[in-house]
N, C-alpha and C positions, 0 to 999 in steps of 0.2 A: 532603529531599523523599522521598517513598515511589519504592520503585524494584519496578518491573513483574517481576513473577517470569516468567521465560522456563524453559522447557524446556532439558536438557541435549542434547549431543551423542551421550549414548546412546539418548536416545530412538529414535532408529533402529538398527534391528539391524545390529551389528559384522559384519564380513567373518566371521570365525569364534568364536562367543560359548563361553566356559566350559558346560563341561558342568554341568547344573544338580544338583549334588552334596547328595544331603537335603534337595531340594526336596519341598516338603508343596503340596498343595494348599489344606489349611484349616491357618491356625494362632490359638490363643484363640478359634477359634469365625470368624474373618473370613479371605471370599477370597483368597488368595496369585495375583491376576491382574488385567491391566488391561488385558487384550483376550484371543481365544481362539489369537496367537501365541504360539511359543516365549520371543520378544523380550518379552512380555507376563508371562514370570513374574516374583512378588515373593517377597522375604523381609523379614519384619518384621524392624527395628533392634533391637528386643528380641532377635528368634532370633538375630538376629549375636552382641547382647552374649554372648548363653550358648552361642553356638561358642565365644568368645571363650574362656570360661569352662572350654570342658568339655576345647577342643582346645588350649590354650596354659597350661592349669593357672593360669588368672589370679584372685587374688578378685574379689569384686563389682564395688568401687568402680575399681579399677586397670584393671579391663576395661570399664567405662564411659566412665574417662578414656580410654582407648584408643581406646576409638571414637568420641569426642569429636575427639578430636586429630585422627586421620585422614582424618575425615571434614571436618573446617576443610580440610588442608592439601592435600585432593583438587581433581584440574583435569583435566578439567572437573567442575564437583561435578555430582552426581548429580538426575536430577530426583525427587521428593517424591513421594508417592501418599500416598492416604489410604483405609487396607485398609476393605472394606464385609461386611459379613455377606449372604450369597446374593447378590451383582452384583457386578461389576466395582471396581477400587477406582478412584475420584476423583483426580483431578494436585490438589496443593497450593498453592492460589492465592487471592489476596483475602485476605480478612480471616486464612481458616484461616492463612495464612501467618506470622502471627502468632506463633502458639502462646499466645495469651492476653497479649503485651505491647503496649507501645503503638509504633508508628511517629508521626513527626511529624505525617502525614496521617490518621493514626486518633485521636491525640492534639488535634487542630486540629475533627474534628468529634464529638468527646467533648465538649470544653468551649464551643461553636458550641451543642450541642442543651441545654446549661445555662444558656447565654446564652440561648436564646429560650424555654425553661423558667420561667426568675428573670422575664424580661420578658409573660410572660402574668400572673403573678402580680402584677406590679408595675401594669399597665395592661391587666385582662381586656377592659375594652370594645370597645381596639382589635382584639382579635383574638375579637370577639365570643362571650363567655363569659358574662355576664350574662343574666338573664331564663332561668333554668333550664339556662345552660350548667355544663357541670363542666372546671374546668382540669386537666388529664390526667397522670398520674400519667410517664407518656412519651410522647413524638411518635409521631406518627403514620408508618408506612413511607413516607406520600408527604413532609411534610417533613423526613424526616430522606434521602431521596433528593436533595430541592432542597439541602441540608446538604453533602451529600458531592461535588455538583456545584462546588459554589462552593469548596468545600475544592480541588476539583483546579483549577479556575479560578486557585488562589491565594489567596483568603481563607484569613483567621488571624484568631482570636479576642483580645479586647481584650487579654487578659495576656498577659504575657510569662515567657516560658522564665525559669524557676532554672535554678543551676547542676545542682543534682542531678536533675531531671528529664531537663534533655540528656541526663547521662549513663544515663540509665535506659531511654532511648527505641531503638531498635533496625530494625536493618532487617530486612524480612520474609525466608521462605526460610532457606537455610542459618545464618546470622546465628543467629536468633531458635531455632529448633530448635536450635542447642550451646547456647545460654542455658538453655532446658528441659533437656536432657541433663545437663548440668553441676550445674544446681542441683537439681534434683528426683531423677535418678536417681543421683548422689553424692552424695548428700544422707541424714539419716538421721533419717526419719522413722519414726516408730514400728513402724507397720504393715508398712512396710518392712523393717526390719530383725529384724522376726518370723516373719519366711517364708525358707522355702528357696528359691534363686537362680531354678528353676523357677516355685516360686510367683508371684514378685515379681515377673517379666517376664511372665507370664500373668493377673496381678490388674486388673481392672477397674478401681480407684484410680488404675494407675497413666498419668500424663499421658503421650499421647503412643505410647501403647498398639497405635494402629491404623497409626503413619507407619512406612512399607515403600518400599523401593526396590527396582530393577531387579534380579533375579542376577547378569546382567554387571554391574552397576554394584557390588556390594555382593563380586563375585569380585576384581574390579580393586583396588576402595578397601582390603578387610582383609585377603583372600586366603582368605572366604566358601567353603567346600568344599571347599579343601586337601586331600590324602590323607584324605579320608573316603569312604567308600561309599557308590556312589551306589545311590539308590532309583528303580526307573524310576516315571516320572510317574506313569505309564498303571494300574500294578498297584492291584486294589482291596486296599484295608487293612481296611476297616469291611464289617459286622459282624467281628469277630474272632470263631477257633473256643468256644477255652477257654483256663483259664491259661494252659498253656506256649508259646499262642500269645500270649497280654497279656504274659508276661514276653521272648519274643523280641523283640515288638516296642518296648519297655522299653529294653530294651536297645540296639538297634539304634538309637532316637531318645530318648536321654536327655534333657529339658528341654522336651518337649511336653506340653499341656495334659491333665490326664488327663478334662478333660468331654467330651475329645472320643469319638466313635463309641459300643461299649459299657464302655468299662474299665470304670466304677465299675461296672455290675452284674455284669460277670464276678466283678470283684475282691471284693464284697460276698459273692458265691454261695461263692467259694471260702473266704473266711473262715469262711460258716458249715458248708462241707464239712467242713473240717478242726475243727470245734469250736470255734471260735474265741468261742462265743455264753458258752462255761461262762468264769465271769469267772475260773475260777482257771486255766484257758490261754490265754489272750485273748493276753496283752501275748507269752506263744511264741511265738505262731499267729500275730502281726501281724512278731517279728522274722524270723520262718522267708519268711514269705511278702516281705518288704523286700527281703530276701536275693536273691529271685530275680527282680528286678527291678533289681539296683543299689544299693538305698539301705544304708546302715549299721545302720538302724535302722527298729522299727515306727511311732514317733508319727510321722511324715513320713505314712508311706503313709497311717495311721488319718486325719486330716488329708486325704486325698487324697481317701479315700471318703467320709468324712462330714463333712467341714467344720472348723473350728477345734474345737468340740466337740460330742460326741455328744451328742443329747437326753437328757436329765434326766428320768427317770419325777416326775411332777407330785406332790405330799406328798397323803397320801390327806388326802381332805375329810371335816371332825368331821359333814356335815348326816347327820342321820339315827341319830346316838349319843347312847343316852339322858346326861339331862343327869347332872350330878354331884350327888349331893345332898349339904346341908350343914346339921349335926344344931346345934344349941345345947347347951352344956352347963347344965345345971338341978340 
């Protein structure tokens, strides 16, 4: 049976909560907050894995499972949010709880609105479809309401459970979230494994993208802000000055978004300060400037500024060239 996702025992603020050690306010572009308390900051699971990452020298995959693990074997586990871009982020409940699998009661009115799907087909009269009706490609939000009623009621659709679907079905909440973790983010997907560790956890692709939890919750479970330095809330970051203020802060937060505030137009401006436009200093000018930022190299950053690849001047177009002429030999 589906089981109610309940709120943790952090949800109310500890007697004395960890200092919130590199807490960001925005992280990928969404709010790090789910009220305007201290108790209210989050950090997204992605920014964990790449503490993980940055502060325990872990690869990708081994810092995934790590935070997979941990977060199973946590008591009380933590409650779920769901980071929002400008508002507050959303607690993870209902369906979202899911994470795109099925629970036996989502499973029950899955194959319930197929059932009365196959049956307007079968007998549109009864459900009055005839004489210019159209039988609907999906239910309607009200009968798929009366659907989810009956499902909690206790109705079950006429099949029955295989083996393999049991085992595929899941409970909502913590459950269902290491199942996503597990298989999606140690997982190796293409896109995935084409991107720098930073990339990967700030990609839009990737599932699960926006689930954040508590700071105290996220301090307790991995040990989230250990000897790092902290950053006061309060201090504005954005606009940054100029470079050696983009590479301070580079540095000081390794594995943040670079869309966020100005990087990319600092970073663009200064590439083409230094030359960087004449293509035979291009690839210097992108290692010199990697350099002071952290990275080991220039494609990473070039990547940072302009995307996977820089536009392509277009092939000049033949309209307008006289044609070729073509003589006979006589």
């Amino acid at each position: 049976m589906g089981v109610h996702v309940t709120k943790s025992q952090t949800d109310k603020p500890a007697a004395s909560q960890p200092a919130p050690a590199q807490w960001q306010s925005t992280s990928a572009g969404l709010s790090m907050r789910a009220d305007a308390t201290d108790a209210g900051r989050l950090v997204r699971l992605a920014d964990v894995a790449l503490w993980l990452i940055e502060s325990e020298g872990l690869p990708r995959i081994p810092a995934v499972q790590r935070l997979a693990d941990e977060l199973e074997a946590a008591r009380p586990a933590p409650a779920l949010f769901m980071a929002q871009s400008g508002q507050y982020a959303k607690p993870i409940e209902g369906d979202a709880a899911r994470f795109g699998y099925h629970t036996i009661d989502s499973w029950a009115v899955d194959r319930l609105a197929q059932e009365r799907l196959a049956a307007m087909n079968r007998d549109p009269w009864r459900y009055n479809l005839r004489n210019g009706g159209i039988i609907p490609a999906r239910l309607s939000d009200a009968v798929m309401a009366e659907i989810r009623a009956a499902v909690a009621a206790g109705a079950r659709p006429a099949v029955t459970l295989v083996d393999e679907l049991t085992y595929t079905l899941i409970e909502p909440g913590v459950p269902a979230l290491l199942r996503l973790l597990r298989r999606s983010w140690a997982g190796s997907q293409m896109w995935w494994i084409r991107r720098t560790d930073a990339q990967a956890f700030t990609d839009r692709q990737l599932p699960g993208l926006a689930v954040a939890v508590r700071v105290a919750d996220a301090a307790r479970i991995w040990g989230w802000g250990r000897a790092v330095e902290l950053v006061p809330a309060a201090a504005p970051v954005f606009p940054l000055k100029d470079w050696p203020a983009l590479a301070a802060y580079r540095l000081a937060n390794p594995g943040t978004a670079w869309a966020l505030g100005n990087q990319i137009e600092i970073g663009r401006a200064e590439f083409t300060r230094r030359g960087g436009n004449d293509p035979g200093r291009k690839r210097a000018t992108l290692d010199a400037m990697a350099r002071d930022v952290g990275m080991s190299r220039g494609q990473p950053l070039e990547r940072a500024l302009w995307g996977e690849h820089r536009k392509r001047k277009p092939a000049p177009s033949m309209a307008g060239l006289p044609a070729k002429r073509h003589t006979l030999a006589g």
